[in-house]
C-alpha positions in Angstrom: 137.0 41.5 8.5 140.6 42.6 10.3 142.9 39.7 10.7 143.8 36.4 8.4 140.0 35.2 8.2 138.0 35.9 4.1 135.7 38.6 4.7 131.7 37.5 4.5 129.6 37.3 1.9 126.4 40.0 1.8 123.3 38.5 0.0 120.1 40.9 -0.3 117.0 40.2 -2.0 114.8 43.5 -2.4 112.4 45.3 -4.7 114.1 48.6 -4.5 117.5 49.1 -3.1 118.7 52.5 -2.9 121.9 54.3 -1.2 122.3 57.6 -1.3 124.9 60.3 0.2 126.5 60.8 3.3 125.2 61.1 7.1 126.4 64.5 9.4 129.3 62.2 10.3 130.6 62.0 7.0 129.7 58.1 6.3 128.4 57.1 3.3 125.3 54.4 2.4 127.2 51.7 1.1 127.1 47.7 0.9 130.8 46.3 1.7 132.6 43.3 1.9 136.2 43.9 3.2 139.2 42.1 4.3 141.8 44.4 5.9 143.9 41.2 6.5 145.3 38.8 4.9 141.9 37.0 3.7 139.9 36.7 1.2 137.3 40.1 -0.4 133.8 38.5 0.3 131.4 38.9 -2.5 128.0 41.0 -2.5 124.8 39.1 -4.2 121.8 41.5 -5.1 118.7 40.4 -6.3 116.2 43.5 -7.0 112.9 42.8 -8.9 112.6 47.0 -10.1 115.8 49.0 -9.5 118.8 50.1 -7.5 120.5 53.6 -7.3 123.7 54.2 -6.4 123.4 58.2 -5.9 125.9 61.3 -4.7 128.6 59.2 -3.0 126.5 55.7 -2.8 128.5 52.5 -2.8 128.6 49.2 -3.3 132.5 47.4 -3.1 134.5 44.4 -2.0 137.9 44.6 -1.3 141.0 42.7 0.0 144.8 44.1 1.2 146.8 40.9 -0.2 144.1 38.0 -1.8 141.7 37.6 -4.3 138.8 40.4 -3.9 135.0 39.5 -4.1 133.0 39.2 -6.3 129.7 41.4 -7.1 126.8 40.3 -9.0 123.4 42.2 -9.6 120.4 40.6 -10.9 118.2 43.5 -11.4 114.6 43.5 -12.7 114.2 47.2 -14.6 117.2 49.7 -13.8 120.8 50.1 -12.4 120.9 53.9 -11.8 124.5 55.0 -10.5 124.8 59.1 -9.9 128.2 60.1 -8.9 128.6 56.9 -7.1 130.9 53.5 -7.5 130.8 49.8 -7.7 134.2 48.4 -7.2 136.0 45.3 -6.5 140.0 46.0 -5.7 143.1 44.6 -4.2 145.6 46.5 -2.1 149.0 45.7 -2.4 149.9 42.0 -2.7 148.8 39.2 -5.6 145.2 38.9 -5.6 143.2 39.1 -8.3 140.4 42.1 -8.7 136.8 40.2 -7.9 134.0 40.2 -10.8 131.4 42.4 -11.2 128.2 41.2 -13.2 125.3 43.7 -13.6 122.1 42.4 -15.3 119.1 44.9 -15.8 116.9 46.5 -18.6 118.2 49.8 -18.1 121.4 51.0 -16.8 122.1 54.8 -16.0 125.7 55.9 -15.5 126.4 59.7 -14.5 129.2 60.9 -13.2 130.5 57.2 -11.7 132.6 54.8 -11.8 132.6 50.6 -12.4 135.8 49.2 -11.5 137.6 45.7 -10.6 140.9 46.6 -10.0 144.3 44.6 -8.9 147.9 45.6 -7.8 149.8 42.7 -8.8 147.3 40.3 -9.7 144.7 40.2 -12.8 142.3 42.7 -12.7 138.4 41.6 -11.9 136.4 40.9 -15.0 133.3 43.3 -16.1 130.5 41.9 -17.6 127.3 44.6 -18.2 123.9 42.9 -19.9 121.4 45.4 -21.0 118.8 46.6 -23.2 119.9 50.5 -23.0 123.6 51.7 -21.8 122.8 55.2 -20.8 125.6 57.2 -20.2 125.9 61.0 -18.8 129.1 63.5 -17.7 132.5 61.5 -17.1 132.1 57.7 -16.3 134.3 54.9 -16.5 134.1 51.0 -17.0 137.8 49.9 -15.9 139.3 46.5 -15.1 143.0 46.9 -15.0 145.9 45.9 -13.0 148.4 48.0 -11.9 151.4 45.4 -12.2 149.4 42.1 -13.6 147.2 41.5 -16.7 144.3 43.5 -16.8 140.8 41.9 -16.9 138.0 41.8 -19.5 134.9 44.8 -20.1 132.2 43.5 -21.9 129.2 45.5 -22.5 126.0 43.6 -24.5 124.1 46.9 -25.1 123.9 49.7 -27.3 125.2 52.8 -25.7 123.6 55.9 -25.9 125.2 59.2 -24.9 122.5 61.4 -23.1 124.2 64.4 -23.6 125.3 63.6 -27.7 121.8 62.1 -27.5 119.3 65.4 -26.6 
């Protein structure tokens, strides 16, 4: 949303959910919620009874210039399987805090990709990751920091195993 108005909030119930790449224009598969204004980040609700895959330049992100970002949660049924791809929740320049990401599946995959709730002057968003298997791959990151403000909470319930250290 461009202007002073919150951005809206994108709810999607599925079985599988998957995003992957970019078109011949160069735009990616993506789920967004994004204030350019001065409102509010909208936050992104997805329910999936098996999985969702993030892959090669997928998305999903909230986002707001100056207040608080939105929130993401994921209730997923089986598996959370992000190749070189992000879910983020940020704040551009002013006070707002980062939006919180909540990811609840059996299995999550990480390669090469990026979970991040991350402010300018506010707090950063808070990361909270319940699974059975952490499965990790290449360079990833779990962040949620502020560049000026406090930085917020990771917390990951789950072993983590380290494919590569792993094989």
């Amino acid at each position: 949303f461009d202007g002073s108005g919150n951005a809206g909030v994108v709810n999607i119930q599925t079985t599988d959910l998957t995003l992957s790449g970019t078109d011949s224009r160069g735009f990616s598969s993506a789920v967004a919620s994004i204030a350019t204004g001065s409102g509010k980040g909208g936050g992104i609700n997805i329910e999936a009874s098996r999985k969702v895959e993030l892959l090669d330049g997928g998305f999903i992100a909230t986002s707001a210039q100056s207040r608080d970002g939105g929130n993401i949660t994921m209730t997923i049924g089986e598996l959370l399987h992000l190749r070189k791809s992000e879910i983020s929740t940020s704040v551009g320049t002013d006070r707002g805090n980062g939006g919180n990401i909540t990811i609840d599946p059996v299995f999550v995959l990480l390669e090469d990709s990026r979970i991040v709730a991350n402010a300018f002057q506010g707090s950063g968003g808070n990361i909270s990751i319940i699974s059975q298997f952490f499965l990790t791959q290449g360079d990833w990151l779990v962040q949620a920091s502020s560049e000026k403000g406090i930085s917020g909470n990771v917390v990951i319930s789950s072993p983590r195993v380290d494919l590569a250290g792993a094989l």
